[in-house]
C-alpha positions as CSV (number, residue, x, y, z in Angstrom):
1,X,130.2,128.7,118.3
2,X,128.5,129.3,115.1
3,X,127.1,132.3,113.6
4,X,123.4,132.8,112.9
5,X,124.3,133.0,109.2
6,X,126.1,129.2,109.7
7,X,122.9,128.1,112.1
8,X,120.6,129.6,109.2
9,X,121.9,127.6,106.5
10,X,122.5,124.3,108.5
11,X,119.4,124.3,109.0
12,X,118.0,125.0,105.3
13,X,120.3,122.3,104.4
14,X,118.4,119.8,106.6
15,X,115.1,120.8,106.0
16,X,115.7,120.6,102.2
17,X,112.7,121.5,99.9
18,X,110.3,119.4,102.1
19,X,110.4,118.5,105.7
20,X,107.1,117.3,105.3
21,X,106.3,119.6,108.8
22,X,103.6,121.8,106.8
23,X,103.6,124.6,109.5
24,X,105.6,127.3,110.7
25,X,108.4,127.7,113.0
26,X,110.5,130.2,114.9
27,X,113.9,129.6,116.9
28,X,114.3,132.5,119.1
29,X,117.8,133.2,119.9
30,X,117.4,136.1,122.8
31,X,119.6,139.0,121.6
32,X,121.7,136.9,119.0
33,X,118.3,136.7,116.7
34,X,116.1,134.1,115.0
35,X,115.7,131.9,112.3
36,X,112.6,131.6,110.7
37,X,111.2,128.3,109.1
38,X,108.3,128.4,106.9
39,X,107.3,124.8,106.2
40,X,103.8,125.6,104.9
41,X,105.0,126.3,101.5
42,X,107.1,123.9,99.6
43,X,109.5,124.7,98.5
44,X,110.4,125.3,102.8
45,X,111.7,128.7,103.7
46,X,114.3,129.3,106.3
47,X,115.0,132.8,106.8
48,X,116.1,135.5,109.5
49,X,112.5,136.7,109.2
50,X,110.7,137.5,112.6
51,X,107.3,136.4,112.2
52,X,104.6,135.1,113.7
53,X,105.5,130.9,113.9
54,X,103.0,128.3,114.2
55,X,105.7,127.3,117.4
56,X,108.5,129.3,118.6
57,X,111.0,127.7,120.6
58,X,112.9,129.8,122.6
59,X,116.7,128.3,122.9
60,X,120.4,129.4,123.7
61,X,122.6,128.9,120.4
62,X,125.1,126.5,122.3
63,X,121.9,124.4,123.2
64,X,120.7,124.6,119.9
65,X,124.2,123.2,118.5
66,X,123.8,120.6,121.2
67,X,120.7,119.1,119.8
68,X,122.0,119.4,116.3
69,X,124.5,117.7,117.2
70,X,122.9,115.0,119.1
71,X,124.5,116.0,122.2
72,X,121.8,117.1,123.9
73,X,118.0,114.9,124.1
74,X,115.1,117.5,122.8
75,X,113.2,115.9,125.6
76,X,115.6,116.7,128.4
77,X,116.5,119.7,127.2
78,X,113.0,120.6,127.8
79,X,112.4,119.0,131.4
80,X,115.9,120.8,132.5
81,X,114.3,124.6,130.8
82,X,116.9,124.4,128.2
83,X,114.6,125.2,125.6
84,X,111.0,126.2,126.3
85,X,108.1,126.0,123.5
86,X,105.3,128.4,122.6
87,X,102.5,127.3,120.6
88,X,101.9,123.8,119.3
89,X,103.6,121.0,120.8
90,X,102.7,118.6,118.0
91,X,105.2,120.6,115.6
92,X,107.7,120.8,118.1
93,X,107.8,117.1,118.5
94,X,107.7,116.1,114.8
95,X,111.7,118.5,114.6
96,X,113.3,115.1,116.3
97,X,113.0,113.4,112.8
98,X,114.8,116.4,111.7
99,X,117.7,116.8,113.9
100,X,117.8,112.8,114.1
C-alpha cells in the first residue's frame, strides 16, 4: 500500500501545473490523513494541507489506489459507498479525466 507521501506526489505528478479543474479539492483519508488539491491557482497545489475544499471526497487509500489505477469505476465506487462526496458533484465528476 502506498504512503500518503507516495499518494501526495502521484497525484501532483498527474495534475501537473494545470488540470484545468479551477476549484478546490480534499481527499480525506480517515485517520491516515489527506491530500489537499488547490486547483484555483495555477500553478495547482497539492499539499497535506487540511482545508476547507470546494469537494471533499471521503475515500479508503486502497480504494483510492484502485481508481488510480483503473481498477475500480469512480461511478461504482460511489453506488457501492466506496467513496462518498461532500460538496460539488460537478468537480467531482470532471477527476475521471484525471485518473483516466
Amino acid at each position: 500500500m502506498a504512503t500518503l507521501q507516495e499518494i501526495t506526489e502521484g497525484l501532483r505528478e498527474r495534475v501537473g501545473e494545470d488540470s484545468g479543474l479551477d476549484a478546490t479539492l480534499k481527499f480525506d483519508f480517515g485517520d491516515e490523513g489527506i491530500v489537499y488539491l488547490d486547483a484555483a491557482s495555477v500553478p495547482n497545489v497539492v499539499s497535506n494541507e487540511d482545508k476547507d475544499a470546494d469537494c471533499t471526497i471521503t475515500i479508503s487509500k486502497d480504494n483510492f489506489e484502485a481508481l488510480a489505477k483503473g481498477d475500480l469505476d469512480p461511478t461504482t465506487a460511489f453506488m457501492m459507498g466506496k467513496l462518498k462526496i461532500a460538496g460539488s458533484m460537478g468537480i467531482a465528476m470532471k477527476l475521471q479525466k484525471i485518473f483516466s
